[in-house]
C-alpha positions as CSV (number, residue, x, y, z in Angstrom):
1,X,18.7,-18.3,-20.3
2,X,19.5,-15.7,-17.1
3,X,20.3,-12.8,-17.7
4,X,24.2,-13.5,-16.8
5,X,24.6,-15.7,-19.2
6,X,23.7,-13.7,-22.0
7,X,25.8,-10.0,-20.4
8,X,29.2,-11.6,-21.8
9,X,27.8,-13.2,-25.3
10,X,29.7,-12.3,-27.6
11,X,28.9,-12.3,-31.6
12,X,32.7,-12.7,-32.9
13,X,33.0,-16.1,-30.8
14,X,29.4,-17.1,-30.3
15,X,28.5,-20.8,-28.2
16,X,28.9,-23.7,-30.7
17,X,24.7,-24.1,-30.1
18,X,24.1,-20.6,-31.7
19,X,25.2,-21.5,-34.9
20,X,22.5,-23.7,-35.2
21,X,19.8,-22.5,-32.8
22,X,20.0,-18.4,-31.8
23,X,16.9,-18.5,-30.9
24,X,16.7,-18.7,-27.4
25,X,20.1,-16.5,-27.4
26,X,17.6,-14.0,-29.3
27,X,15.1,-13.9,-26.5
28,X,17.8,-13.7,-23.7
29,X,18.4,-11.1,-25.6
30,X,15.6,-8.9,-26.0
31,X,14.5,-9.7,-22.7
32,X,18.2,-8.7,-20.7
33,X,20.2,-7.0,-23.1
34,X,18.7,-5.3,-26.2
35,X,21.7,-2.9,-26.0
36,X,24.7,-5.0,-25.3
37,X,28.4,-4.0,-25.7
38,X,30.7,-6.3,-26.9
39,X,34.7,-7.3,-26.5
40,X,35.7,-5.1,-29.4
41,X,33.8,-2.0,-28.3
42,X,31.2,-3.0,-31.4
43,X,27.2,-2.9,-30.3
44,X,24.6,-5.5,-30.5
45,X,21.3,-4.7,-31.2
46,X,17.9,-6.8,-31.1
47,X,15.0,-4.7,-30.2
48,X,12.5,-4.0,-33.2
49,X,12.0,-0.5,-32.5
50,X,15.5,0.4,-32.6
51,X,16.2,-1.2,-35.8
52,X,13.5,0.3,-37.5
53,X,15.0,3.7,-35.7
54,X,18.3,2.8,-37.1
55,X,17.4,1.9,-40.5
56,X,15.3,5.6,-41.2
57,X,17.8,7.7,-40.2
58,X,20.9,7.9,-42.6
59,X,22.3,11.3,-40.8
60,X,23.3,9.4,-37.5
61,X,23.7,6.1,-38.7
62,X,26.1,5.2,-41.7
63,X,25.9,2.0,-44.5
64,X,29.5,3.2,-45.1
65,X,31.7,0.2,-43.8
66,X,35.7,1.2,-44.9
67,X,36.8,1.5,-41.2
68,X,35.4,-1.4,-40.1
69,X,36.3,-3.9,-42.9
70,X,39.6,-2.5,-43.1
71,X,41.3,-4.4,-40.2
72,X,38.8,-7.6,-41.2
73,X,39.9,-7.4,-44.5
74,X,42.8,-5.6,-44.9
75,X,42.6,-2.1,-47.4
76,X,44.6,-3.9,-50.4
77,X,42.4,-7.0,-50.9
78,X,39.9,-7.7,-53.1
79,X,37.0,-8.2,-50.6
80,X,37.6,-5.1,-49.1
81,X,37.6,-3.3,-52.5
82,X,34.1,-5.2,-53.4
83,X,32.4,-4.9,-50.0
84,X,33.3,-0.9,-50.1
85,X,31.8,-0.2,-53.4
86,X,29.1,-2.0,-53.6
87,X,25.4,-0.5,-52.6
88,X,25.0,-1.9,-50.1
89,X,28.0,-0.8,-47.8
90,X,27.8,3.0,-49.1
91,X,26.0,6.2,-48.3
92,X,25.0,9.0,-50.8
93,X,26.8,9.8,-53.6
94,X,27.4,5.7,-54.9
95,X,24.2,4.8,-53.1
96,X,21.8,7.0,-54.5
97,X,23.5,6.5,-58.2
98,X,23.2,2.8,-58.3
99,X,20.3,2.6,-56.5
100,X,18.7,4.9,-58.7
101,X,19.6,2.6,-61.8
102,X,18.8,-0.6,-60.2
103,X,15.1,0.7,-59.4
104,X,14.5,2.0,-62.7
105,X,15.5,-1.5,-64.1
106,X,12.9,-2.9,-61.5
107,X,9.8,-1.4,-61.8
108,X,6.7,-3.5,-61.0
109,X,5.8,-3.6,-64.8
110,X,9.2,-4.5,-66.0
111,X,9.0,-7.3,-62.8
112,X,6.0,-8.4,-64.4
113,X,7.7,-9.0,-67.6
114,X,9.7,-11.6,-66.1
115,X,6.9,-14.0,-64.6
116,X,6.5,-15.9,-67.2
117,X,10.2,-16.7,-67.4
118,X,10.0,-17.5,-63.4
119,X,7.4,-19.9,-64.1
120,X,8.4,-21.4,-67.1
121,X,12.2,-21.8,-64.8
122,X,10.4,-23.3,-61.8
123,X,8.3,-26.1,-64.1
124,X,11.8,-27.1,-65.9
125,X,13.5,-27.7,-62.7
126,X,10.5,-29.2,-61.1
127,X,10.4,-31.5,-64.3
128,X,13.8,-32.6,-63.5
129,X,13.2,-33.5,-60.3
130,X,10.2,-35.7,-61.1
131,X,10.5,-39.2,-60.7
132,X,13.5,-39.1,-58.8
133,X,13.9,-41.5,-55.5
134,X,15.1,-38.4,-53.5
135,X,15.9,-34.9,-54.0
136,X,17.7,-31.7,-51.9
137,X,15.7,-28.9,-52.3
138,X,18.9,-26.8,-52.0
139,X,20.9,-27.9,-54.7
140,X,17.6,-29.2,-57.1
141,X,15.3,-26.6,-56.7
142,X,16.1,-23.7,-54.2
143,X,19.2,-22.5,-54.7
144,X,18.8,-23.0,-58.7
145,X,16.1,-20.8,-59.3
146,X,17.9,-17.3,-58.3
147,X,20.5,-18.1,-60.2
148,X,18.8,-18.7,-63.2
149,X,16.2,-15.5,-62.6
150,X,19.4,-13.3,-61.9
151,X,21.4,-15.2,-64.3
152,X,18.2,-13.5,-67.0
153,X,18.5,-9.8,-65.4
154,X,22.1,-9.5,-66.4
155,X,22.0,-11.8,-69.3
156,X,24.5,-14.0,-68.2
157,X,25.1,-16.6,-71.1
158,X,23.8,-19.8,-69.3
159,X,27.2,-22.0,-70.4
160,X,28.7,-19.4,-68.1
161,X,26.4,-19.7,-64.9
162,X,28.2,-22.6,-63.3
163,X,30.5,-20.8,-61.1
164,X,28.4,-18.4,-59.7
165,X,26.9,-19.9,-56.7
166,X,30.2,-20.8,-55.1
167,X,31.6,-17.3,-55.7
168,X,28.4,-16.3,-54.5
169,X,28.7,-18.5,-51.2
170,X,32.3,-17.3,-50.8
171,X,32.0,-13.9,-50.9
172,X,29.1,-13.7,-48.9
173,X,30.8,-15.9,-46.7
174,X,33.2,-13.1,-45.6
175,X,31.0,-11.2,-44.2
176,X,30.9,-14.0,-41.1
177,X,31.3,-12.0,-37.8
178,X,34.0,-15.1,-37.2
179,X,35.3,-15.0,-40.5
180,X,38.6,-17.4,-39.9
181,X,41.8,-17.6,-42.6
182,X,40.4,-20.2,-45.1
183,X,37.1,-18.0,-45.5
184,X,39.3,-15.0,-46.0
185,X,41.3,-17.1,-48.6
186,X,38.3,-18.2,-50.5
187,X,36.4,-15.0,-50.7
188,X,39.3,-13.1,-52.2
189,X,39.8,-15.5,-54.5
190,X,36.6,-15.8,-55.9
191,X,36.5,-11.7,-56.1
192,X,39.3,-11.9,-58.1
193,X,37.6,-14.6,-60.1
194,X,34.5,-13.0,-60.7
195,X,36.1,-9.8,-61.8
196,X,38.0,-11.2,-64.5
197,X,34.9,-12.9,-65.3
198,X,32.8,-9.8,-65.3
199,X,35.6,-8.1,-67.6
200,X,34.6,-10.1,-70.2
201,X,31.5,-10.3,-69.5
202,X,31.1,-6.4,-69.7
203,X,33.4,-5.8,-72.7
204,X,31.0,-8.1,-74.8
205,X,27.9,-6.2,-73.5
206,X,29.6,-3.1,-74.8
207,X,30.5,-4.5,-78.2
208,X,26.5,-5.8,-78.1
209,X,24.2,-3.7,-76.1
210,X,20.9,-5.4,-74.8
211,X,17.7,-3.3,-74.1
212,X,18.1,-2.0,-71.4
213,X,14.3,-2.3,-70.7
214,X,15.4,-6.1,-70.0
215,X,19.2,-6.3,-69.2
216,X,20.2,-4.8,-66.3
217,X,23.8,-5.1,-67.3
218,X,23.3,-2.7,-70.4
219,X,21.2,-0.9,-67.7
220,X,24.1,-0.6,-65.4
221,X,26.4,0.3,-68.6
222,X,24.2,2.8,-69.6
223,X,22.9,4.6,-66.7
224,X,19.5,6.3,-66.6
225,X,20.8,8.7,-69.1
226,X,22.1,6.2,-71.8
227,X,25.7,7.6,-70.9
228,X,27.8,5.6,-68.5
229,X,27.3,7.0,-65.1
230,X,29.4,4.4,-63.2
231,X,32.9,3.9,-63.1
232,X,34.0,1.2,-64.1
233,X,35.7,-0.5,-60.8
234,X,32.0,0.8,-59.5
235,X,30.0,-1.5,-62.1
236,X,31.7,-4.7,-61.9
237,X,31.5,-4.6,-58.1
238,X,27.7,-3.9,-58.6
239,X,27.3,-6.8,-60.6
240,X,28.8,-9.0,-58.2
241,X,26.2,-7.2,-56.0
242,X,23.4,-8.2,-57.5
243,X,24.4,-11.5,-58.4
244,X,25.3,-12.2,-54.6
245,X,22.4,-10.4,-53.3
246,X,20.1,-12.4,-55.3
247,X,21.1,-15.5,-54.8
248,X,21.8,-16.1,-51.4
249,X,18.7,-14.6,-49.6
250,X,16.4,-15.7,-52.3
251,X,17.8,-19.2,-52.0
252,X,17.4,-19.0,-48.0
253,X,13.9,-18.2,-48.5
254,X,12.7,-20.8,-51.1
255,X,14.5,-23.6,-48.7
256,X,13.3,-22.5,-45.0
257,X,9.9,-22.3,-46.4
258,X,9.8,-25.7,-47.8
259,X,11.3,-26.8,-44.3
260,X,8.7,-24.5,-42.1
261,X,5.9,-26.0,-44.4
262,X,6.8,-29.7,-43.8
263,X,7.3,-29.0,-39.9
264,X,3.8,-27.2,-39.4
265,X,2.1,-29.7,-41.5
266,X,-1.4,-27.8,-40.3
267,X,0.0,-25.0,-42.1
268,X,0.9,-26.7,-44.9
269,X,-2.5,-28.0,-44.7
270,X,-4.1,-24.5,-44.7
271,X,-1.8,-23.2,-47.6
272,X,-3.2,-26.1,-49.6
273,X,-6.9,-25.5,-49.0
274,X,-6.3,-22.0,-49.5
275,X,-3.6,-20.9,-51.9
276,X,-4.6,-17.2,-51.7
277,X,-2.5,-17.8,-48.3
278,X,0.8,-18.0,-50.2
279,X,1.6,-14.3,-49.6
280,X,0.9,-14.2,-46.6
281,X,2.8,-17.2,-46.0
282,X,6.2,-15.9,-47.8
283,X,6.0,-12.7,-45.1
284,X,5.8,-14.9,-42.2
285,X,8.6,-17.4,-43.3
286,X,10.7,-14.5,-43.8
287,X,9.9,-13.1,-40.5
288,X,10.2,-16.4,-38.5
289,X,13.4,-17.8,-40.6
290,X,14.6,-14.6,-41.9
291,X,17.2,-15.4,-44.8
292,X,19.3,-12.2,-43.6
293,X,20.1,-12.5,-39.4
294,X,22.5,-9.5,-39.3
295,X,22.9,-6.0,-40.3
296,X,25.4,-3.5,-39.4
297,X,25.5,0.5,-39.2
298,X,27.9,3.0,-37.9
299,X,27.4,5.6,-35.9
300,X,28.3,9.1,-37.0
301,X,27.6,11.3,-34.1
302,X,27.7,10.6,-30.4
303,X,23.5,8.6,-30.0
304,X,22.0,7.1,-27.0
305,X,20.1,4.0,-27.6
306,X,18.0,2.4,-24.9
307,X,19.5,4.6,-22.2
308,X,23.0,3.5,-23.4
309,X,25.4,6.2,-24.8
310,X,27.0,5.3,-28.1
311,X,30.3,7.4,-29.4
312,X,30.4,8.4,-32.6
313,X,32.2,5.6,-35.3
314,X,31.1,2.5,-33.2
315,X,29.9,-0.2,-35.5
316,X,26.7,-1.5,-34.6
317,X,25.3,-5.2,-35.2
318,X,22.0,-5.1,-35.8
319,X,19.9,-8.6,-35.0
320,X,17.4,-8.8,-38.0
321,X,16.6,-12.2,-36.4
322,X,16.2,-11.0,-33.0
323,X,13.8,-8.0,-33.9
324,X,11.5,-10.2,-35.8
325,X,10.6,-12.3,-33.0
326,X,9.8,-9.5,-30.3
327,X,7.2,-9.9,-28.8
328,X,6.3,-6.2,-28.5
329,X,5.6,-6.0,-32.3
330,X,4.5,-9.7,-33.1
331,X,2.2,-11.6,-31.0
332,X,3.5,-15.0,-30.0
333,X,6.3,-14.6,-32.4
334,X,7.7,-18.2,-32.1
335,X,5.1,-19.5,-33.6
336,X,4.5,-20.0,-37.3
337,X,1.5,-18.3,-38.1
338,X,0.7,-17.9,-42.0
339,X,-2.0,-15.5,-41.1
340,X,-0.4,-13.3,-39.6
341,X,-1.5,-9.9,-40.0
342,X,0.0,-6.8,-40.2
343,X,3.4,-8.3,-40.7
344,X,6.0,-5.6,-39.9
345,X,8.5,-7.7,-39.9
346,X,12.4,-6.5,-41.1
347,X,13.7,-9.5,-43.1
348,X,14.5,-6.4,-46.1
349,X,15.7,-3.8,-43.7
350,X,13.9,-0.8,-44.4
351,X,14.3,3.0,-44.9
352,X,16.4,4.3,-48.0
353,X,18.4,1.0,-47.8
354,X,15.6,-1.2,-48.1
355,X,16.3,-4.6,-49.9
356,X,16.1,-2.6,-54.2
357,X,15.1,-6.4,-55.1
358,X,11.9,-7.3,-52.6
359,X,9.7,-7.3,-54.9
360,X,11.8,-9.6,-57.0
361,X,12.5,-12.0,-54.3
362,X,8.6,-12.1,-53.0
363,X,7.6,-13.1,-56.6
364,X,10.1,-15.8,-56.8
365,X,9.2,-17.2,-53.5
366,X,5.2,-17.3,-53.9
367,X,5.9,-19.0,-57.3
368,X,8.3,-21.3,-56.2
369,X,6.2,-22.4,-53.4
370,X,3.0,-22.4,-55.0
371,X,4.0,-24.6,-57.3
372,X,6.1,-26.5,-55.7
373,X,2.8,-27.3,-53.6
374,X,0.3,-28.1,-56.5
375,X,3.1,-30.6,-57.8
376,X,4.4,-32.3,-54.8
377,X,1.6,-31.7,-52.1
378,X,2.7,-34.6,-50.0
379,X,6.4,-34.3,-50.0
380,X,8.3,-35.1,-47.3
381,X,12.2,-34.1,-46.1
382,X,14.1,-37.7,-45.0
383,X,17.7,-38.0,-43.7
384,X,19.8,-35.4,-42.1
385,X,19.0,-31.7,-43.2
386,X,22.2,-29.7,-43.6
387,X,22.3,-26.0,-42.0
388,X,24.1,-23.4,-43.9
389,X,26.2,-22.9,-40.7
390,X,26.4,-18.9,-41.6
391,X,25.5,-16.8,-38.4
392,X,24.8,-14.0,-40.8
393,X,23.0,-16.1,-42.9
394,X,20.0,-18.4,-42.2
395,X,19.4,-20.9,-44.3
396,X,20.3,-24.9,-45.4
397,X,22.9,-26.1,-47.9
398,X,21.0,-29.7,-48.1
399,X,17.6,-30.7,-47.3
400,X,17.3,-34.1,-49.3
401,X,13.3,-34.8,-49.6
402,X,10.9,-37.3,-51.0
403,X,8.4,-36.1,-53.3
């Protein structure tokens, strides 16, 4: 791709073939326009270095996203209330108190705790699978463990877990850079859903406390403190948070590493003769399909990025995507190398707004993988698999298989 061709792209209206391959619009990219304005006076970024620039420093560059979701969402609707209170989309004060109890609830020992769960999750579900003509390791497998391992962190009554994914979907869905009217429709709808929902849910919580050693709900209720340190507009949007958070990502990264695994079948191959490889494996599926494309920061002050002066409250895209395939950082970063060594790759952003659940999502991925593999070693995907079709989002909704 010339370097003319990629000086008017544009990521609100993107080329119908970006959806499903950006790759080669990544490398035009990097290689003629790491810094390129767009139509509405927004900047897209792709280089590695400038990410990882962007993501350490929180006194030039804002999480804080009310000015720019306003005219997406409008102020008085109910993604805009969600999307601007949850941590994600906030700077210090909110950040740094929910963070602070979300870490606390994931330590590496209480993380450890829940292995056995994850493991006894992933056998049940690869148990119903079995014997089947044909799966989709979406809907079967992928997409069905995050729910349940998130589903056990806030205790959700498992009766209750059936509409979660699709609120999931369509909240997250919203966050589209070409988010049309029906997507709008959807995700306010199933914010308002999932708060009434949530109501309940958190009323009963109160009435019963868990241990918060366990439940990150009675966690979240509780603070750090054991007195309520959230509001309470504040904790239901956090839930939906985590719930969202943990499921779509997680899902992404379960499924493109089950695709990656039956396209490089040498690497399959490797993984199999040595399964010590499966961490190693996890980072680089993340790096090569990672689950997250986009980020976004604003700028507070006036910066100059790449030699190109930014003004201060210009929203910046930041290609997560993009910055894990240049070749500056990664050598010959289109190819699928489970090997691969340092790894510096930014599929959980980094700095103080690095993903609070990667060491959740890692664990879930090795195990689903691994034993996925020792199960179904030869499996195979047949038919047509099904792309997400998110641009923030990488990932498939089907990917019907043969075991």
């Amino acid at each position: 791709m010339q370097a003319h061709e990629i000086e008017t792209f544009d990521i609100a209206r993107p080329p119908a073939a970006f959806r499903d391959d950006p790759f080669p619009y990544y490398a035009a990219l990097l290689a003629h326009a790491p810094v390129l304005r767009q139509p509405d006076g927004s900047v897209l970024l792709s280089r590695h270095a400038d990410l990882d620039r962007i993501y350490r420093d929180v006194v030039r560059f804002s999480s804080d996203k009310r000015e720019v979701f306003a005219p997406k969402f409008g102020r008085a609707s109910p993604l805009y209330e969600h999307h601007t209170t949850s941590l994600v989309f906030n700077d210090p004060p909110l950040h740094t108190r929910v963070r602070k109890i979300m870490t606390s609830a994931l330590t590496p020992r209480a993380i450890s705790r829940m292995e056995p769960g994850l493991n006894a999750a992933v056998d049940a579900l690869l148990d119903q699978m079995a014997g089947k003509d044909e799966v989709d390791l979406i809907a079967d497998y992928a997409a069905a463990i995050p729910v349940e391992i998130i589903g056990n962190l806030l205790d959700v009554p498992h009766e209750e877990r059936g509409p979660l994914r699709d609120w999931s979907l369509a909240i997250l869905g919203a966050l589209e850079p070409d988010l049309d009217r029906g997507g709008l429709d959807r995700g306010n709808r199933a914010v308002a859903e999932f708060i009434i929902y949530l109501e309940d849910l958190v009323a009963r919580r109160r009435a019963v406390p868990g241990d918060p050693d366990t439940d990150v709900l009675t966690r979240l209720i509780q603070g750090t403190d054991g007195r309520e340190s959230l509001s309470e507009r504040e904790l239901l949007h956090n839930c939906i948070f985590i719930l969202n958070a943990g499921h779509e990502t997680t899902s992404n990264l379960i499924g493109n590493t089950l695709a990656l695994l039956h396209d490089h079948m040498d690497a399959r191959r490797e993984l199999l003769k040595e399964p010590d490889l499966i961490s190693r494996a996890i980072e680089e599926s993340l790096r090569f399909l990672s689950p997250n494309q986009f980020g976004n920061r604003a700028t507070i002050e006036p910066v100059e990025i790449g030699g190109v002066c930014i003004d201060a409250g210009t929203n910046l895209h930041l290609c997560i995507g993009a910055a894990n395939r240049d070749s500056t950082v990664f050598d010959a970063p289109d190819q699928f190398d489970i090997r691969r060594h340092p790894n510096r790759h930014l599929a959980f952003a980094g700095g103080p707004h690095v993903c609070v659940g990667l060491t959740l999502a890692r664990l879930e991925g090795r195990i689903a993988i691994r034993r996925f593999l020792d199960r179904h070693p030869d499996y195979q995907l047949v038919g047509h698999r099904q792309s997400g079709g998110r641009i923030r989002f990488r990932g498939y909704s089907a990917l019907p298989a043969q075991l």
